[in-house]
C-alpha positions as CSV (number, residue, x, y, z in Angstrom):
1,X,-8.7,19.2,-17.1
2,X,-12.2,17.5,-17.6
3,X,-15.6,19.4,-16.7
4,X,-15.6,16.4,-13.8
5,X,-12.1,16.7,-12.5
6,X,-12.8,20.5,-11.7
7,X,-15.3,20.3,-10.2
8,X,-14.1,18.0,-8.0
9,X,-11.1,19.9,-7.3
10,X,-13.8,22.6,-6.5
11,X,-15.5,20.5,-4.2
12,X,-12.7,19.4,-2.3
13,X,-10.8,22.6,-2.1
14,X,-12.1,23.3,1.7
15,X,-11.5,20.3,2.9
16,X,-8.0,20.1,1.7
17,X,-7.4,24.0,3.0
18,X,-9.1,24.5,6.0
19,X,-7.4,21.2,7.6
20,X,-8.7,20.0,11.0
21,X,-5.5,18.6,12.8
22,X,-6.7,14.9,15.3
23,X,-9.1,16.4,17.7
24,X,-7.9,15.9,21.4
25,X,-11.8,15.6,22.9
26,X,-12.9,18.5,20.5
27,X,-17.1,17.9,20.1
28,X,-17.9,17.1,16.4
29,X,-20.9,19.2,14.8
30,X,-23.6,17.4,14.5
31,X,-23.6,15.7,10.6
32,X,-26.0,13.7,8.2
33,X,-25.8,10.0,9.5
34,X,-22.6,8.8,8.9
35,X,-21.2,4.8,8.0
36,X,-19.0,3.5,10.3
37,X,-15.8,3.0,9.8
38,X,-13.7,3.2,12.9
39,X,-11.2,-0.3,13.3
40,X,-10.1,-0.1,17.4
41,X,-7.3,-2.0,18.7
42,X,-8.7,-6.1,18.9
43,X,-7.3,-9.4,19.4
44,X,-4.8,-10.7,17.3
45,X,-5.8,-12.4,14.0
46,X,-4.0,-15.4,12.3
47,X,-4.3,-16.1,8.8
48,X,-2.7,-18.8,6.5
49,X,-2.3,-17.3,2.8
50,X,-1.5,-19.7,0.4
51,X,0.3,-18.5,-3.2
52,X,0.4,-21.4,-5.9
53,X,2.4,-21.0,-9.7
54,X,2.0,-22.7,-12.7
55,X,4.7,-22.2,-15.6
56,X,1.6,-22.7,-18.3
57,X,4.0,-22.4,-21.3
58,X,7.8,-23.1,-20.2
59,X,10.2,-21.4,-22.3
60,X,13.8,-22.2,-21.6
61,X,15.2,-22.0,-17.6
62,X,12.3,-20.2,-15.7
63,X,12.5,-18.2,-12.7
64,X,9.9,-17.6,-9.9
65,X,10.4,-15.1,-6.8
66,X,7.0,-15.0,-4.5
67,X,7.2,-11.8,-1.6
68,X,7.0,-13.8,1.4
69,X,5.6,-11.1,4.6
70,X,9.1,-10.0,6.2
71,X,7.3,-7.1,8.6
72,X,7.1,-7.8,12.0
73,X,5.9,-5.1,14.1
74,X,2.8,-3.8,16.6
75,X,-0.2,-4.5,13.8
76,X,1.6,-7.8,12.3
77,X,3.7,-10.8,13.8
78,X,5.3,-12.7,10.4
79,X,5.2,-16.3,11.7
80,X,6.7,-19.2,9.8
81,X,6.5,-19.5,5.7
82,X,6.7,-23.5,3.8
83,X,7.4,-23.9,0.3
84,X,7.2,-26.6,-1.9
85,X,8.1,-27.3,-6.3
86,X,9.3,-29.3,-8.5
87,X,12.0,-26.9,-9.0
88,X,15.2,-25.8,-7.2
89,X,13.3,-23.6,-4.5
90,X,14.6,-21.4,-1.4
91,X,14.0,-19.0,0.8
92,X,15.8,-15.5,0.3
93,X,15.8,-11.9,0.7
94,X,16.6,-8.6,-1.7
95,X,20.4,-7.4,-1.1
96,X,19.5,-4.0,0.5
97,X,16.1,-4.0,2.0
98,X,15.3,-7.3,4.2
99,X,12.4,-8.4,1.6
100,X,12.2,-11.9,2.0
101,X,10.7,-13.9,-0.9
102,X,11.3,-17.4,-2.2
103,X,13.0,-18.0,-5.1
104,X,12.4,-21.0,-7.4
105,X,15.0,-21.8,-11.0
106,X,13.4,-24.7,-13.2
107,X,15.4,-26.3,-16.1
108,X,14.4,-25.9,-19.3
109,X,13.0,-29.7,-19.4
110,X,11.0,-29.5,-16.1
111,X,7.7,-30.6,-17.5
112,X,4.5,-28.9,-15.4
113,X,6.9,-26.2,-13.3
114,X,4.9,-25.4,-10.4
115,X,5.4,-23.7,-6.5
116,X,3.2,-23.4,-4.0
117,X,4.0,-21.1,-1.0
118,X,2.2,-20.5,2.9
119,X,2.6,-17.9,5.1
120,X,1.1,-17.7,8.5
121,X,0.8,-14.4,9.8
122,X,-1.1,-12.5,12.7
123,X,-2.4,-9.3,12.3
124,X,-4.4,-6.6,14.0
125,X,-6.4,-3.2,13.6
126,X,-4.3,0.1,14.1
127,X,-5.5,3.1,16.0
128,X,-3.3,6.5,17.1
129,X,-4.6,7.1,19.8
130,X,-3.6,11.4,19.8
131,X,-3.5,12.3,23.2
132,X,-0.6,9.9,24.2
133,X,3.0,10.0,22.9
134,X,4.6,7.1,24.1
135,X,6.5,6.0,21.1
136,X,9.9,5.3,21.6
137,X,12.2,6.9,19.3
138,X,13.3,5.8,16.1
139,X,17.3,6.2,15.2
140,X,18.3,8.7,13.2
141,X,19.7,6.6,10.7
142,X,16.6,5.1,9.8
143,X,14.4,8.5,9.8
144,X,17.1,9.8,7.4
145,X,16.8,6.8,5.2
146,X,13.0,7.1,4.9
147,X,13.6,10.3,3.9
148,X,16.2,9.7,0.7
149,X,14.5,9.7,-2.7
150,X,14.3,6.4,-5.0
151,X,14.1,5.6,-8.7
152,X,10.3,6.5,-9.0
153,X,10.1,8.6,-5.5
154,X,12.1,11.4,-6.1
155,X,12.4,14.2,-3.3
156,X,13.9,17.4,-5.8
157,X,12.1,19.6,-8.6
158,X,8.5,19.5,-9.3
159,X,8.0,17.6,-6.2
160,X,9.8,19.6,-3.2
161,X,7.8,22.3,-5.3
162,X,4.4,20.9,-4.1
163,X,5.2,19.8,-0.9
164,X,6.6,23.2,0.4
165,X,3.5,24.6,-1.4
166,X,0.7,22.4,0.1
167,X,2.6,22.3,3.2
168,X,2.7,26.5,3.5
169,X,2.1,27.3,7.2
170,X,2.8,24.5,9.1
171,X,4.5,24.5,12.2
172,X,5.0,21.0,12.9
173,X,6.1,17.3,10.9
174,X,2.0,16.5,12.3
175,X,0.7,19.7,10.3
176,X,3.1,18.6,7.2
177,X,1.5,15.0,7.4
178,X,-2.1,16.0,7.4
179,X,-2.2,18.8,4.9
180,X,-0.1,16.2,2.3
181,X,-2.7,14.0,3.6
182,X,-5.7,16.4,2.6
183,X,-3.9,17.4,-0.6
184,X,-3.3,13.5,-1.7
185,X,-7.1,13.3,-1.3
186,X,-8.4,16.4,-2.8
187,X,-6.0,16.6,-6.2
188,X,-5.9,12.9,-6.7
189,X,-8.2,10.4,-7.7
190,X,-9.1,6.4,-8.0
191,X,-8.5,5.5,-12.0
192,X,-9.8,2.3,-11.7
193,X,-8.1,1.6,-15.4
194,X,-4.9,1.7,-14.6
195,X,-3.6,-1.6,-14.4
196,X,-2.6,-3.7,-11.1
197,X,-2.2,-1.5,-8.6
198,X,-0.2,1.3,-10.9
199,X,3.5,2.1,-11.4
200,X,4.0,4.5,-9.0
201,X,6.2,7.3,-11.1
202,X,5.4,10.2,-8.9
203,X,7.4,12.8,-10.7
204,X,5.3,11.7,-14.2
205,X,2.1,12.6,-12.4
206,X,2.8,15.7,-11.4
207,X,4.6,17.3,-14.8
208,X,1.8,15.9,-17.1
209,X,-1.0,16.8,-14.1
210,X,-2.0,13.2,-14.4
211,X,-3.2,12.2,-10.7
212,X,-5.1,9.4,-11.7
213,X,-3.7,6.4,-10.9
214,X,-4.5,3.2,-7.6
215,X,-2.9,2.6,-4.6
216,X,0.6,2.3,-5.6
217,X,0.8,5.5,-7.7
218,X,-1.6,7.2,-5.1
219,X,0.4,6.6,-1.9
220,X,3.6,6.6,-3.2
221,X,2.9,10.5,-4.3
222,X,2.0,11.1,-0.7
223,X,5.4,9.6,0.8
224,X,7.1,11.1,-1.9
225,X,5.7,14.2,-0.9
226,X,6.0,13.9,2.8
227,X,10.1,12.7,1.8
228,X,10.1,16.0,0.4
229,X,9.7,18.3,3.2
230,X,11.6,16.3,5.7
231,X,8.8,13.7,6.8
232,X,9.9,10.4,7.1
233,X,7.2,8.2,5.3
234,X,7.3,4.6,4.0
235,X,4.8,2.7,1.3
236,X,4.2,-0.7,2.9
237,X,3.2,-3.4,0.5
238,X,0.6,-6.0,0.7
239,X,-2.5,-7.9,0.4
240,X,-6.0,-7.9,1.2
241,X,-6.9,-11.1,3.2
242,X,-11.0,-11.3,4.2
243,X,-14.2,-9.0,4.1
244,X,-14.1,-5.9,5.8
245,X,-16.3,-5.7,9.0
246,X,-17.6,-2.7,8.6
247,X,-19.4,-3.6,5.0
248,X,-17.5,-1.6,2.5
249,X,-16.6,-3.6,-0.7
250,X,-13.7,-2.0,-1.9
251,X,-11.6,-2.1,1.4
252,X,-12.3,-6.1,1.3
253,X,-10.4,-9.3,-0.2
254,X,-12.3,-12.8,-0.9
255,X,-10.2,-15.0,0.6
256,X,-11.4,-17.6,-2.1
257,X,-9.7,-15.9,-5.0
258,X,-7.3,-13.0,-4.0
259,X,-6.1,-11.9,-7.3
260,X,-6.0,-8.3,-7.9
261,X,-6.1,-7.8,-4.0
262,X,-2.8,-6.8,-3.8
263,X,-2.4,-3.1,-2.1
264,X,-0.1,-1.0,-1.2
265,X,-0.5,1.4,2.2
266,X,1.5,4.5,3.8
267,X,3.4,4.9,7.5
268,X,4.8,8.5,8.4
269,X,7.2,8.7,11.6
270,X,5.9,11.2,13.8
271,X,8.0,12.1,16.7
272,X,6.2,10.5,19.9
273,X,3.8,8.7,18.4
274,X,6.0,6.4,16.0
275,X,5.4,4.9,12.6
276,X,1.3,6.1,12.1
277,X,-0.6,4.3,9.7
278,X,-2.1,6.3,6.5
279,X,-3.8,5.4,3.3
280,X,-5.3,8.0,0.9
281,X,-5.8,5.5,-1.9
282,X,-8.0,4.0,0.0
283,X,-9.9,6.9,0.4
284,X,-10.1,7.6,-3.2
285,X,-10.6,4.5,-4.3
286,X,-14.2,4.7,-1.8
287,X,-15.1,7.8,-3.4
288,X,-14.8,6.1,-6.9
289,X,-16.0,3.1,-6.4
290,X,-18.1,2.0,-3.2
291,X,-21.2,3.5,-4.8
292,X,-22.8,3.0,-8.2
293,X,-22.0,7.1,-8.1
294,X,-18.4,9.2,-8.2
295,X,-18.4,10.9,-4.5
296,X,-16.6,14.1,-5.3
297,X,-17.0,15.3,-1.4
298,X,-15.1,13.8,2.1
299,X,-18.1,15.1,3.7
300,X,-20.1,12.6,2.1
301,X,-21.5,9.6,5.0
302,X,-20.0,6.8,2.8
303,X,-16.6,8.5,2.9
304,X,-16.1,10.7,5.6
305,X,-15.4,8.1,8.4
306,X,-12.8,6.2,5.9
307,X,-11.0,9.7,5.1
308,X,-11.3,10.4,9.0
309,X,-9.7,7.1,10.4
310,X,-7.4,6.2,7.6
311,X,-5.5,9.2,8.9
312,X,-3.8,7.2,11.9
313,X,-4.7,3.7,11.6
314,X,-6.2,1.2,9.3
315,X,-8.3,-2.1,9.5
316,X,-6.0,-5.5,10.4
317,X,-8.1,-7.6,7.3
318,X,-4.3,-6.7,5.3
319,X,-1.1,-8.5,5.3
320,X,2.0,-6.6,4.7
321,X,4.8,-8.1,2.6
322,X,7.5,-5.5,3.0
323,X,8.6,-1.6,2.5
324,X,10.9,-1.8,-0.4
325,X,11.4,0.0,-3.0
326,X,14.0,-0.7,-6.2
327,X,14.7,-4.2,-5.4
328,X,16.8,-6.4,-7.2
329,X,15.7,-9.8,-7.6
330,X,18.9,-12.5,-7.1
331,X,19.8,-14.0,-10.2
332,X,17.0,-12.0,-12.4
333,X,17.9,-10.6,-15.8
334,X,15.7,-7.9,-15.8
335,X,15.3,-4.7,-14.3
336,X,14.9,-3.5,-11.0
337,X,11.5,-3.5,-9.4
338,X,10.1,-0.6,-8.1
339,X,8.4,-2.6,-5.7
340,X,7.7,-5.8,-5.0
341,X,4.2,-7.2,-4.3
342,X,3.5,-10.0,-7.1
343,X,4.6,-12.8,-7.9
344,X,7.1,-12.4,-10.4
345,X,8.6,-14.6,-13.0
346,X,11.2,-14.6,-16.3
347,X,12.2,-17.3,-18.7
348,X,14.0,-17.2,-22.0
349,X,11.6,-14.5,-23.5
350,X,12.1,-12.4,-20.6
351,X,9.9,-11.2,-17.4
352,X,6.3,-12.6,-17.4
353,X,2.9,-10.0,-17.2
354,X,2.3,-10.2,-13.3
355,X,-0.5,-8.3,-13.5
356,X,-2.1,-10.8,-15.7
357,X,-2.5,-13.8,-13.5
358,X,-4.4,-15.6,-16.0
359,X,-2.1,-16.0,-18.4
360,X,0.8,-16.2,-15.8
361,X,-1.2,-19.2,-13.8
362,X,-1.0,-18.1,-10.3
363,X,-4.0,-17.9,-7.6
364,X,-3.4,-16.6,-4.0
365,X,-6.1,-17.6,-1.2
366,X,-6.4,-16.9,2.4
367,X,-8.2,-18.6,5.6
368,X,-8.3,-17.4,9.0
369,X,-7.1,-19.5,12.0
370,X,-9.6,-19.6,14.8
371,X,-7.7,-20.0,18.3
């Protein structure tokens, strides 16, 4: 462990013991001045994100498959999706898991292969609001199957093993969700060269101690963790669409040009309050990178309100694809994907780099439609 990483453990270590469950009216102590980052419950917002391919290089029969948003729920209405190519294009979905995507074969003598897809969604901040339950409940059948374990999230060994320990104490699935929430913040940490948004293999980072990682290794460690003890959790899988409105840099998207914008967010079922929305990457990735410096403390005024309302809600500048995990794309030779929030494509040589969208031609933009 670096010189740095300790001492950022050591920074970080009260925060991540001494836990302060949602405050029910409870004054704050007066602090340094804070930023503010607080999204509330708005208007719906309507965006029209548009995803174009181009097969540079064809090699042989090429396949494309572009995640289409398939989540429809109190922060996001899916609306209707148009596609067109000059190959044989349609509209499907994963076998298993209700991600929808469109899915485009050209022939090996399609000169200039090309799709272009658009989505129109409508989307909105999320705020818990702590003093009501009003959630209706979930059925058991789906608690129990965001609970089960998948290829990269397993729920056994080294990974029950530090959920039971950073969970010690806790009397409730709402104690269990914030002290995984403080420990996913205080032990992990934005490596902003990892590439894309990472792999998520949550049972690598713990055994080599390596909790560097983005948004898709980050949060998948914290539902893997909260899967663990019994707390239903879910990554949900997206994009950045626009500027943040409360000025931070790294929790925005340029709707001109939203490659690399892709990220990946956390829900954990809480009994009476429902699905809650969480994101510790996001956290991290503020402490790493919205200032020229590393912030190594939550108490810090650029990070504390982000590691304070990112615990129960998050800003509605996002568009989610889907929750999947280990999906199968029809008619693809490769391998299962562990998720599934890039374009992705394979011809004769096999599956394309998506996390090089320069070399695998493909540009996603938003706009937002005024009412």
């Amino acid at each position: 462990m670096t010189v740095v990483r300790r001492t950022f453990l050591q920074n970080s270590a009260a925060a991540a013991v001494a836990f302060a469950l949602p405050s029910l009216g409870q004054a704050q102590t007066p602090a340094i001045q804070r930023r503010e980052f607080a999204p509330q419950r708005a208007d719906w917002r309507t965006f029209e994100v548009t995803t174009r391919v181009d097969i540079a290089k064809p090699q042989g029969v090429t396949r494309v498959w572009l995640p289409v948003p398939s989540v429809n729920s109190d922060y996001q209405q899916s609306l209707e999706s148009s596609f067109t190519s000059n190959g044989a294009a349609r509209l499907t979905q994963d076998g298993s898991q209700g991600a929808k995507m469109v899915m485009v074969e050209f022939s090996a003598n399609q000169a200039k292969p090309f799709v272009e897809l658009t989505s129109r969604v409508q989307t909105q901040n999320r705020r818990i609001d702590w003093s009501q339950k009003t959630a209706a409940a979930e059925s058991a059948d789906t608690l129990r199957y965001y609970t089960r374990p998948t290829a990269l999230i397993p729920t056994d060994g080294i990974v029950r093993k530090t959920a039971l320990a950073a969970t010690k104490g806790a009397k409730s699935d709402l104690q269990k969700a914030q002290m995984l929430y403080d420990w996913t913040v205080a032990n992990t940490f934005r490596e902003p060269k990892v590439r894309g948004c990472g792999e998520g293999d949550i049972k690598t980072m713990l055994e080599t101690g390596n909790l560097g990682g983005k948004c898709a290794d980050l949060n998948a460690l914290f539902v893997g963790l909260c899967r663990a003890v019994g707390v239903p959790a879910r990554d949900v899988y997206g994009i950045r669409l626009v500027p943040s409105a409360f000025g931070y840099k790294e929790l925005s998207g340029n709707p001109a040009s939203l490659k690399g914008a892709q990220h990946c967010r956390a829900e954990v079922y809480l009994t009476g309050y429902g699905w809650v929305a969480m994101d510790p990457a996001d956290v991290a990735k503020v402490m790493r990178l919205e200032t020229a410096e590393w912030i190594k403390s939550t108490q810090h005024p650029v990070v504390a309100p982000v590691n304070k309302a990112l615990f129960g809600g998050w800003e509605g500048n996002w568009m989610a694809f889907n929750t999947a995990h280990d999906v199968a794309l029809p008619k693809s030779e490769g391998e299962k994907l562990g998720f599934f929030m890039y374009p992705t494509a394979e011809n004769a040589e096999g599956r394309l780099d998506s996390y090089a969208p320069d070399d695998f031609k493909y540009q996603i933009t938003a706009k937002e439609l005024k009412a």
